[in-house]
C-alpha positions in Angstrom: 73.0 209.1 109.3 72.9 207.2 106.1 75.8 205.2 105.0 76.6 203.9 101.3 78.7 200.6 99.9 81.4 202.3 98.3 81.0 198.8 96.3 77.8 199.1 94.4 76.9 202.4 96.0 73.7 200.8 97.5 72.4 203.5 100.5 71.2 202.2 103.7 68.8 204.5 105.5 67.8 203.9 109.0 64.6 205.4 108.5 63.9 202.8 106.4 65.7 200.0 107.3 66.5 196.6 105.3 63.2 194.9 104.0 65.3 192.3 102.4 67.8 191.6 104.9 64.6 191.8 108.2 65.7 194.8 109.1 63.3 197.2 110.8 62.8 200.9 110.0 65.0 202.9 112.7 67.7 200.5 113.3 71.1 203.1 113.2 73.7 201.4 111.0 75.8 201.0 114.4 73.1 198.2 115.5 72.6 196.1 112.2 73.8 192.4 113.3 77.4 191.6 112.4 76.5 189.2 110.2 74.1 191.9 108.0 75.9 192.7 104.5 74.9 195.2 101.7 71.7 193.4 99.8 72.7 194.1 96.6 75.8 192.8 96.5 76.9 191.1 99.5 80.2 193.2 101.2 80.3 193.4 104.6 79.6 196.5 106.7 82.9 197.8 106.3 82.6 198.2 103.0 80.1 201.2 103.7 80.8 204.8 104.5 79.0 207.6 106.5 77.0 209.9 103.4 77.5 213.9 104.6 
């Protein structure tokens, strides 16, 4: 499932991961680090919602 920062509307994709933030492809947005935020413009994870 793909989530989106309802601050800058940035989308993290598991299948793609985070690039910027070391992220591998396939990590589910339940398993990024608690210390990840959005790579765009910095909120923290719950600043992102589930996309239908």
């Amino acid at each position: 499932m793909k989530y989106v920062c309802i601050n800058c509307g940035y989308i993290y994709d598991p299948a793609e991961g985070d690039p910027v933030g070391d992220i591998p492809p396939g990590t589910p947005f339940a398993e990024l680090p608690d210390d990840w935020v959005c790579p765009i413009c910095y909120v923290s994870q719950d600043q992102f919602d589930p996309m239908d």
